[in-house]
Each structure stands twice: as structure tokens, then as C-alpha cells.
BAFIBA-231121 format. One record per residue: residue number from 1; residue in one letter; x, y, z of N, C-alpha, C in turn. Coordinates in nm, 3 decimals, decimal comma. Atoms other than C-alpha are relative to their C-alpha. Layout:
<pts>
{seq = NUM | type = A | neast = X | nnorth = Y | nup = Z | caeast = X | canorth = Y | caup = Z | ceast = X | cnorth = Y | cup = Z}
...
</pts>
This chain:
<pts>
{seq = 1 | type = X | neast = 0,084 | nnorth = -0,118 | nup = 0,000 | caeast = 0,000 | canorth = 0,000 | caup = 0,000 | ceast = 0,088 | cnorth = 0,124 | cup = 0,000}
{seq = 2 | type = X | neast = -0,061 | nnorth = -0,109 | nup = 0,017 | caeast = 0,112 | canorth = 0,328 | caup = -0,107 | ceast = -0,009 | cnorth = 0,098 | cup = 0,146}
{seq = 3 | type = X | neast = 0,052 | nnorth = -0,041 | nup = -0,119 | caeast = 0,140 | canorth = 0,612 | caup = 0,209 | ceast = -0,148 | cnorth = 0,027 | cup = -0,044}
{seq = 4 | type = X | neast = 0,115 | nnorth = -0,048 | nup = -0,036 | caeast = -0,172 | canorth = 0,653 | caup = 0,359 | ceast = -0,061 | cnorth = 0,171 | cup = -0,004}
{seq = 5 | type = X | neast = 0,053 | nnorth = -0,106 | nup = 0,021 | caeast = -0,374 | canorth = 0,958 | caup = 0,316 | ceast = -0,054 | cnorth = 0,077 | cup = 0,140}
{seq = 6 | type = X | neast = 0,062 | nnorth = -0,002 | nup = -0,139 | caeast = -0,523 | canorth = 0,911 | caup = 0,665 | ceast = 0,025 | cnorth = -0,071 | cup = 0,092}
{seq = 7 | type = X | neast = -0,038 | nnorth = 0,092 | nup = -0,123 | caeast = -0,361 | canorth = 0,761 | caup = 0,968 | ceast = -0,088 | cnorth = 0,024 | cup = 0,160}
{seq = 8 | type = X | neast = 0,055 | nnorth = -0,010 | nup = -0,094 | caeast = -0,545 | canorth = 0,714 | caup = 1,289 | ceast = 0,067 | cnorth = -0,064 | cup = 0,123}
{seq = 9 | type = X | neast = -0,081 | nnorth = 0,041 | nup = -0,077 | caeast = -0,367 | canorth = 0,651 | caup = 1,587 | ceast = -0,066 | cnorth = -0,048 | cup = 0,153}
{seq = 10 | type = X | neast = 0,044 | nnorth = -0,016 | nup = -0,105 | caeast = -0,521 | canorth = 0,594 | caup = 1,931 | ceast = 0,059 | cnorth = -0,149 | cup = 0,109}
{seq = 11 | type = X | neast = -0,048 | nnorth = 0,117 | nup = -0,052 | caeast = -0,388 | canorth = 0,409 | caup = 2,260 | ceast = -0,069 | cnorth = -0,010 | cup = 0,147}
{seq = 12 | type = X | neast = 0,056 | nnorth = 0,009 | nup = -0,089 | caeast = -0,550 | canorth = 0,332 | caup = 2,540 | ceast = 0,073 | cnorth = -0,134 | cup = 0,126}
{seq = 13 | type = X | neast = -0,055 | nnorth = 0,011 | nup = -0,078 | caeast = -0,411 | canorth = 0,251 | caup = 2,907 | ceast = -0,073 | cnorth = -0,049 | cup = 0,123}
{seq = 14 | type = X | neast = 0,051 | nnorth = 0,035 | nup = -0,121 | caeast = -0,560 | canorth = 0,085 | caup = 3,231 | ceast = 0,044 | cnorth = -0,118 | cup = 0,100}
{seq = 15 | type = X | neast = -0,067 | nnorth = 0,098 | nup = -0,112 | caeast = -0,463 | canorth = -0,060 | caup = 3,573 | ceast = -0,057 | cnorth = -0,059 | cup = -0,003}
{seq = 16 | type = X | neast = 0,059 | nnorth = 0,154 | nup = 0,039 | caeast = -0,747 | canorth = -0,310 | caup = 3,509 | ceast = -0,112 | cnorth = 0,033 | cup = -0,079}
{seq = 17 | type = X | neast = 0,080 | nnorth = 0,015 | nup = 0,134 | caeast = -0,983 | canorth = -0,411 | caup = 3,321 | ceast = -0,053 | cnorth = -0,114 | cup = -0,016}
{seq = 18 | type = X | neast = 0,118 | nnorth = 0,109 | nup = 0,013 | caeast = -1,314 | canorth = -0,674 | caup = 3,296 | ceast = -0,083 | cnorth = -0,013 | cup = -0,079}
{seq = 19 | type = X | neast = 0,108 | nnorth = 0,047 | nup = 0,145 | caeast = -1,526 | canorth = -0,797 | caup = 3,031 | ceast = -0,111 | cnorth = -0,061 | cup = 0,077}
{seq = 20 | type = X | neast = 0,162 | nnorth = 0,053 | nup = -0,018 | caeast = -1,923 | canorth = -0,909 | caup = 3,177 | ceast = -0,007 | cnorth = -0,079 | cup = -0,156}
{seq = 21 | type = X | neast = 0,049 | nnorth = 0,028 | nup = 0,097 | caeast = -1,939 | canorth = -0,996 | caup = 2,799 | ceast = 0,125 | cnorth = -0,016 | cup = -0,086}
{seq = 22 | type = X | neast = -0,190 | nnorth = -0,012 | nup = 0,131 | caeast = -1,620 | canorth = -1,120 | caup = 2,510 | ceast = -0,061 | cnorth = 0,108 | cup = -0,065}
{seq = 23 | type = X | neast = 0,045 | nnorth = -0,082 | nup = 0,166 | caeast = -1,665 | canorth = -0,821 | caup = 2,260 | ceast = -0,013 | cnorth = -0,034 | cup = -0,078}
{seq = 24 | type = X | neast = -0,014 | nnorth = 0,053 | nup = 0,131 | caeast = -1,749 | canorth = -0,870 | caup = 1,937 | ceast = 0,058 | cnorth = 0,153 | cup = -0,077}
{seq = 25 | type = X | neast = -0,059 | nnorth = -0,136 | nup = 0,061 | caeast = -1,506 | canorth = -0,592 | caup = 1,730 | ceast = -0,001 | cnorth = -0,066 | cup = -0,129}
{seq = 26 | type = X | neast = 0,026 | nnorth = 0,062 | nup = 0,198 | caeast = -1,510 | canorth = -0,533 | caup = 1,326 | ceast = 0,030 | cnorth = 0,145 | cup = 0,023}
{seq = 27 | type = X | neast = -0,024 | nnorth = -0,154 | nup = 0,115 | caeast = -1,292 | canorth = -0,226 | caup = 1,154 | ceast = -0,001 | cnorth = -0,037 | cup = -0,129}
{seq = 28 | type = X | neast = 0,033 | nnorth = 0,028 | nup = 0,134 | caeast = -1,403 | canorth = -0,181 | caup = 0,863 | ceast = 0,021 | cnorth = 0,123 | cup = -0,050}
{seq = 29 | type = X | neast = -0,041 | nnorth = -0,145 | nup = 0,119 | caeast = -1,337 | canorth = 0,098 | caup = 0,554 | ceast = -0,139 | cnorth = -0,039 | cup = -0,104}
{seq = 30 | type = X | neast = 0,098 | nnorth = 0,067 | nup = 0,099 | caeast = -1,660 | canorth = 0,043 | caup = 0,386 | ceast = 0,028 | cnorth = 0,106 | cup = -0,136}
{seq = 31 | type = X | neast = 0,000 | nnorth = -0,105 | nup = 0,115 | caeast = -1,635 | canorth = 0,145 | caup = 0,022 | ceast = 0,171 | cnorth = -0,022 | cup = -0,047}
{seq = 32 | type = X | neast = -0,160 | nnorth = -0,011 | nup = 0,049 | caeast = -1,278 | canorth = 0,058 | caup = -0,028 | ceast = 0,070 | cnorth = -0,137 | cup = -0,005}
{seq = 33 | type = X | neast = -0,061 | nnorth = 0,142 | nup = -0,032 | caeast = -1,075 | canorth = -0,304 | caup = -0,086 | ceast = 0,091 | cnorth = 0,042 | cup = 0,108}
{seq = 34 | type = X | neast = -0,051 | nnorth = 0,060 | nup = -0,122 | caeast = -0,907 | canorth = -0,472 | caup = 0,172 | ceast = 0,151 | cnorth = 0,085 | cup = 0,000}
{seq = 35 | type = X | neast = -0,194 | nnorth = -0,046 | nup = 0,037 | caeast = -0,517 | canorth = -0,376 | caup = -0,008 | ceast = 0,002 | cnorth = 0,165 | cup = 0,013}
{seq = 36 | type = X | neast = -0,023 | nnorth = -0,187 | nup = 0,033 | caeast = -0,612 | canorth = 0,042 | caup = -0,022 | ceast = -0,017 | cnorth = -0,010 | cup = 0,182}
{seq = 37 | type = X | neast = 0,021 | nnorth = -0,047 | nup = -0,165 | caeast = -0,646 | canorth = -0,020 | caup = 0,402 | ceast = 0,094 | cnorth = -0,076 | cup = 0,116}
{seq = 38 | type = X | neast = -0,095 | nnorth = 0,123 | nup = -0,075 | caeast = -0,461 | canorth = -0,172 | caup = 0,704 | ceast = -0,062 | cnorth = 0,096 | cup = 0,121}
{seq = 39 | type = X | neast = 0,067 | nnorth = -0,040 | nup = -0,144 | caeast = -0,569 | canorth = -0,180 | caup = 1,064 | ceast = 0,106 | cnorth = -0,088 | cup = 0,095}
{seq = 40 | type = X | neast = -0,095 | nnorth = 0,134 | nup = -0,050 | caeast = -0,335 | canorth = -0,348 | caup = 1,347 | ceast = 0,014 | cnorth = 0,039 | cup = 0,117}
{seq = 41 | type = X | neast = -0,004 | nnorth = -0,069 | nup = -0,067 | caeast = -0,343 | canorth = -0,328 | caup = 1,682 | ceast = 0,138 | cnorth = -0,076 | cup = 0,100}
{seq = 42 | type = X | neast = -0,107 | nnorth = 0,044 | nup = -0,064 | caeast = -0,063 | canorth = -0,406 | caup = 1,980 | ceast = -0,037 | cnorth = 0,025 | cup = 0,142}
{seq = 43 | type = X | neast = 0,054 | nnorth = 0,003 | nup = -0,153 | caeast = -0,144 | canorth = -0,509 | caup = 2,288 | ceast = 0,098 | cnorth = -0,042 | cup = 0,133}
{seq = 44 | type = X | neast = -0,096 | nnorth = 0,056 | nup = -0,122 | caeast = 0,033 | canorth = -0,567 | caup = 2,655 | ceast = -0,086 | cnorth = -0,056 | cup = 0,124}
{seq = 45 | type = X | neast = 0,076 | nnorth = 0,026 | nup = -0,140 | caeast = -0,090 | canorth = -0,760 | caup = 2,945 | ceast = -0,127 | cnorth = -0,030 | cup = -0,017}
{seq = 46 | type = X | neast = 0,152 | nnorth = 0,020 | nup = 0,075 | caeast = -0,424 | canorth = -0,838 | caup = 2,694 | ceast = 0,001 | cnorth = -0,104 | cup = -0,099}
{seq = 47 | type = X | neast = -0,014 | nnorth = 0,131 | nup = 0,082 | caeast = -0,487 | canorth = -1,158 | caup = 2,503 | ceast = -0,058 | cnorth = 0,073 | cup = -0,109}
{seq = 48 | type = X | neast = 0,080 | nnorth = -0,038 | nup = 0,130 | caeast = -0,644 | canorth = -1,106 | caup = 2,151 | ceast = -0,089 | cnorth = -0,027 | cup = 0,032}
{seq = 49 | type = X | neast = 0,154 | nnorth = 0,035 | nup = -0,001 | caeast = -0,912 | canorth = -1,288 | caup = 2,244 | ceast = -0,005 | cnorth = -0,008 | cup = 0,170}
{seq = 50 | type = X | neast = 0,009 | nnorth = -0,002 | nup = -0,185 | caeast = -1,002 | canorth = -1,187 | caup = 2,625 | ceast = -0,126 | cnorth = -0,048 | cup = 0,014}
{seq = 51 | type = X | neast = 0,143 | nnorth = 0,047 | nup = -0,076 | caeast = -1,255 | canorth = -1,373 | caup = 2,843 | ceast = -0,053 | cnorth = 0,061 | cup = 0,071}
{seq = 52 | type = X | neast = 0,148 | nnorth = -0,085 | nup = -0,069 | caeast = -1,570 | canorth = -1,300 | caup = 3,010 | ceast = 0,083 | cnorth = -0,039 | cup = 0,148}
{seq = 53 | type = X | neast = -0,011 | nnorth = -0,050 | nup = -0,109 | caeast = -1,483 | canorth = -1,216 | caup = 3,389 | ceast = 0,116 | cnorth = -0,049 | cup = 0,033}
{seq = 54 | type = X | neast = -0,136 | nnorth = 0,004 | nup = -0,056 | caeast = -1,141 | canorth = -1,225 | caup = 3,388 | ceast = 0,065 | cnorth = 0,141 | cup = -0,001}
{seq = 55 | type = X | neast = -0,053 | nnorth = -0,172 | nup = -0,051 | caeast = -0,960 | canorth = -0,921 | caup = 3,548 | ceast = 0,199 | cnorth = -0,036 | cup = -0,076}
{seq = 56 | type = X | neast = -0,099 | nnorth = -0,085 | nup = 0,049 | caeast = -0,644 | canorth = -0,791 | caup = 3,317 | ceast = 0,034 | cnorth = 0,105 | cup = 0,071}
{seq = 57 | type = X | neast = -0,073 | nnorth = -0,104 | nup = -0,107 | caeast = -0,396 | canorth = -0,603 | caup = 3,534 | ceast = 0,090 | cnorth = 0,073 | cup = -0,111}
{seq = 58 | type = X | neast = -0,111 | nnorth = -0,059 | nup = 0,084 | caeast = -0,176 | canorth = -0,314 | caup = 3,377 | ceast = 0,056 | cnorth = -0,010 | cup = -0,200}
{seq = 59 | type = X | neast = -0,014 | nnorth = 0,042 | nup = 0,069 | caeast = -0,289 | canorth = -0,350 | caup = 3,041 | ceast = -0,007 | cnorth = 0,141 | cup = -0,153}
{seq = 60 | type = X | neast = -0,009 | nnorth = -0,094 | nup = 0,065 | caeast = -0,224 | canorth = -0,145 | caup = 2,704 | ceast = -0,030 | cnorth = -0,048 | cup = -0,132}
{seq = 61 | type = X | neast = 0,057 | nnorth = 0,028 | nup = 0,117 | caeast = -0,419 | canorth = -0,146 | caup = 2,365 | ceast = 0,098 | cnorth = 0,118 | cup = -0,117}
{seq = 62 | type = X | neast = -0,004 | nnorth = -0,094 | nup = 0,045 | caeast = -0,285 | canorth = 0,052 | caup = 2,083 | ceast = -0,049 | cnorth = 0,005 | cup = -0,173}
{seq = 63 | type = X | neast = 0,063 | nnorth = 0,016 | nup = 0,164 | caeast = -0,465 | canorth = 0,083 | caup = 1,735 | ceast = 0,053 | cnorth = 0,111 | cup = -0,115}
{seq = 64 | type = X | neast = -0,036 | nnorth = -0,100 | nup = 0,108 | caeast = -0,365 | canorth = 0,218 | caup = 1,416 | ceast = -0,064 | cnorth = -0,061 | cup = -0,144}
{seq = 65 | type = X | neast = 0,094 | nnorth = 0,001 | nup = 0,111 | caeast = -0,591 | canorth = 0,257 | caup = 1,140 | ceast = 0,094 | cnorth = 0,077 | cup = -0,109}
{seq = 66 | type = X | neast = 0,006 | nnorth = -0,115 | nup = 0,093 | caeast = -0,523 | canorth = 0,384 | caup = 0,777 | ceast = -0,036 | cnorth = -0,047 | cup = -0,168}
{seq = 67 | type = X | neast = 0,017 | nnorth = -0,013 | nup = 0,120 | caeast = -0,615 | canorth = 0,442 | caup = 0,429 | ceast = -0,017 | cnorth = 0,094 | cup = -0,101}
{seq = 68 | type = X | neast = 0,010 | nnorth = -0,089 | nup = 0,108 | caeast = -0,679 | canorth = 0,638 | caup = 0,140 | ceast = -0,113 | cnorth = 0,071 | cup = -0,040}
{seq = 69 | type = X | neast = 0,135 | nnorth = -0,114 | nup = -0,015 | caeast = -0,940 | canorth = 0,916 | caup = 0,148 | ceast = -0,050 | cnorth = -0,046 | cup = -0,146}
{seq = 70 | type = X | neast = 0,058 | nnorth = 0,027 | nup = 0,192 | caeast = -1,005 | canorth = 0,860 | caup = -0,290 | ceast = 0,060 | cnorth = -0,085 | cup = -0,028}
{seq = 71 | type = X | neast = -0,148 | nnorth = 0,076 | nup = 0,104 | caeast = -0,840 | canorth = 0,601 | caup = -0,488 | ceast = -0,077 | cnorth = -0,037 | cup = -0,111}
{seq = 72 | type = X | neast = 0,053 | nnorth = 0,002 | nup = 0,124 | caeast = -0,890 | canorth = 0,490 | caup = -0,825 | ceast = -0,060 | cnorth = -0,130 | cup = 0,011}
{seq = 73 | type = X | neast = 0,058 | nnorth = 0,184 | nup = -0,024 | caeast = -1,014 | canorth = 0,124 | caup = -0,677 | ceast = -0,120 | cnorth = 0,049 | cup = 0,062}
{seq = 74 | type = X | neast = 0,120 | nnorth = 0,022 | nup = -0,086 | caeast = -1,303 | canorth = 0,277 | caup = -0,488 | ceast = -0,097 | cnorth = -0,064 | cup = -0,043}
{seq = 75 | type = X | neast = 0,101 | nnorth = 0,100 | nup = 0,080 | caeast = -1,601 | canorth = 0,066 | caup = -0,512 | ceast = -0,110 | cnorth = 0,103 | cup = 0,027}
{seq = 76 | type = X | neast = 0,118 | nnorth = -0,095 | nup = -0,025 | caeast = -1,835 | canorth = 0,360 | caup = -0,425 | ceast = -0,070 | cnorth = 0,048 | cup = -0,152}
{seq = 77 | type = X | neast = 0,124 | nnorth = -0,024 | nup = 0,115 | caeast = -2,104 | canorth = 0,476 | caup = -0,746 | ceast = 0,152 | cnorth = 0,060 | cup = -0,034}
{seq = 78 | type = X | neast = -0,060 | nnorth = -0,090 | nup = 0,077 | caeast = -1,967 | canorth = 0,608 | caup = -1,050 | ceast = 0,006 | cnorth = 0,134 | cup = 0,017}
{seq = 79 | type = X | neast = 0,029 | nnorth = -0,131 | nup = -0,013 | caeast = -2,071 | canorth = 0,970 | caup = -0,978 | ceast = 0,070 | cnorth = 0,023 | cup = 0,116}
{seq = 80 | type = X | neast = -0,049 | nnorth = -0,070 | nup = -0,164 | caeast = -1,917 | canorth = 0,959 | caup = -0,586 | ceast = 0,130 | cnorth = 0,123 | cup = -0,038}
{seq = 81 | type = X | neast = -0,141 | nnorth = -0,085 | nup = 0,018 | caeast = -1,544 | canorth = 1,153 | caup = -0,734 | ceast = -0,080 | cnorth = 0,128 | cup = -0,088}
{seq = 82 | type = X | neast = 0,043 | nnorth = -0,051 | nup = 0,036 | caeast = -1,767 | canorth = 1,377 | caup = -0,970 | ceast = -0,024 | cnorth = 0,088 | cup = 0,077}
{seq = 83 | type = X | neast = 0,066 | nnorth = -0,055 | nup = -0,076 | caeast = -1,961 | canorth = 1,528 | caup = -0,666 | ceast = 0,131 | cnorth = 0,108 | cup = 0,069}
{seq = 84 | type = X | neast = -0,162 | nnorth = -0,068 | nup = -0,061 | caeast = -1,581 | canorth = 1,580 | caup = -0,489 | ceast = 0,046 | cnorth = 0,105 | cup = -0,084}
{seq = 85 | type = X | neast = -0,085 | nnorth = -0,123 | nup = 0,056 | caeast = -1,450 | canorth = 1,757 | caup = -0,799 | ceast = -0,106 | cnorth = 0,132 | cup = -0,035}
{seq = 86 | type = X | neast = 0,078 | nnorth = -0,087 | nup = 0,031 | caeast = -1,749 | canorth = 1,956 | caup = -0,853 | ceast = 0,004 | cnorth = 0,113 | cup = 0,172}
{seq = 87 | type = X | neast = -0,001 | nnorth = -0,010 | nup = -0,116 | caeast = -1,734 | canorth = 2,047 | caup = -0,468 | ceast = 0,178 | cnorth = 0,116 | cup = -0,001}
{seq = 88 | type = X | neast = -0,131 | nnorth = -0,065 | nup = -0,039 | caeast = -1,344 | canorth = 2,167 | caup = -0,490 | ceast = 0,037 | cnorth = 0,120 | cup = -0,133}
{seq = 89 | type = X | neast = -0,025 | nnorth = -0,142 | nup = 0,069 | caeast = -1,398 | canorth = 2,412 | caup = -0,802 | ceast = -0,105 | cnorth = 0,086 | cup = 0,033}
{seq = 90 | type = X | neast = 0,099 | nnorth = -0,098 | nup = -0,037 | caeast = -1,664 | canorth = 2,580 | caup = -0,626 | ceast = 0,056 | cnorth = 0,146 | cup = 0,078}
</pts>
């Protein structure tokens, strides 16, 4: 993947931490293939897959999202880039 257009960064930190319920998580880029995106996260003291009422001590998530605001692969309508360039000679 070429650089990203849009990187998203976020990390999140806690002395503990309990699940009542496993999550169910899904990032998604709707409107765009899989190769124009990348998502990945890095974790400490946190399984990938954490269980229901188990207490995580001292644990650290960190996510990084990114992709490409336009590309020439979008799968969005023919007209979606039209609207954009009509929009930026205004």
C-alpha cells in the first residue's frame, strides 16, 4: 500500500480491566478493498481474544488505522469523485 492519506492513531491505558461480555469488534473501511487499508493493533498484558470475567492487570491497547481518502479502486457509485470535484472548483 502506497502512504496513507489518513492515519489514525489511538492508545489506550488501564490498571485493570473486565469484560461481563467477550466483545465482538469489526474495523471496517466500507467502500474501499481490503489492499487500499490496514488496521493493526498491539497489545500488553491483553490476550487477543479476552474472556468473560477475567480481570487484566496493567494492560495497554494501541490501534492504528489507515487508508486512502479517494483512490482509483473505490467501489463507491460512479458519480461519488464527480460530486468531490465539482465540490473543490466551487
Amino acid at each position: 500500500m502506497k502512504k496513507p492519506d489518513v492515519e489514525l492513531t489511538a492508545e489506550v491505558k488501564s490498571r485493570w480491566l473486565r469484560f461481563e461480555k467477550v466483545p465482538e469488534t469489526e474495523i471496517r473501511f466500507p467502500g474501499y478493498p481490503e489492499d487500499e487499508t490496514v488496521s493493526e493493533t498491539e497489545r500488553e498484558n491483553l490476550p487477543r481474544e479476552v474472556q468473560k470475567d477475567v480481570t487484566y492487570r496493567d494492560s495497554r491497547i494501541r490501534l492504528r488505522s489507515a487508508g486512502s481518502l479517494i483512490g482509483d479502486k473505490s467501489t463507491h457509485g460512479e458519480d461519488a469523485g464527480k460530486d468531490i470535484g465539482s465540490q473543490a472548483q466551487a
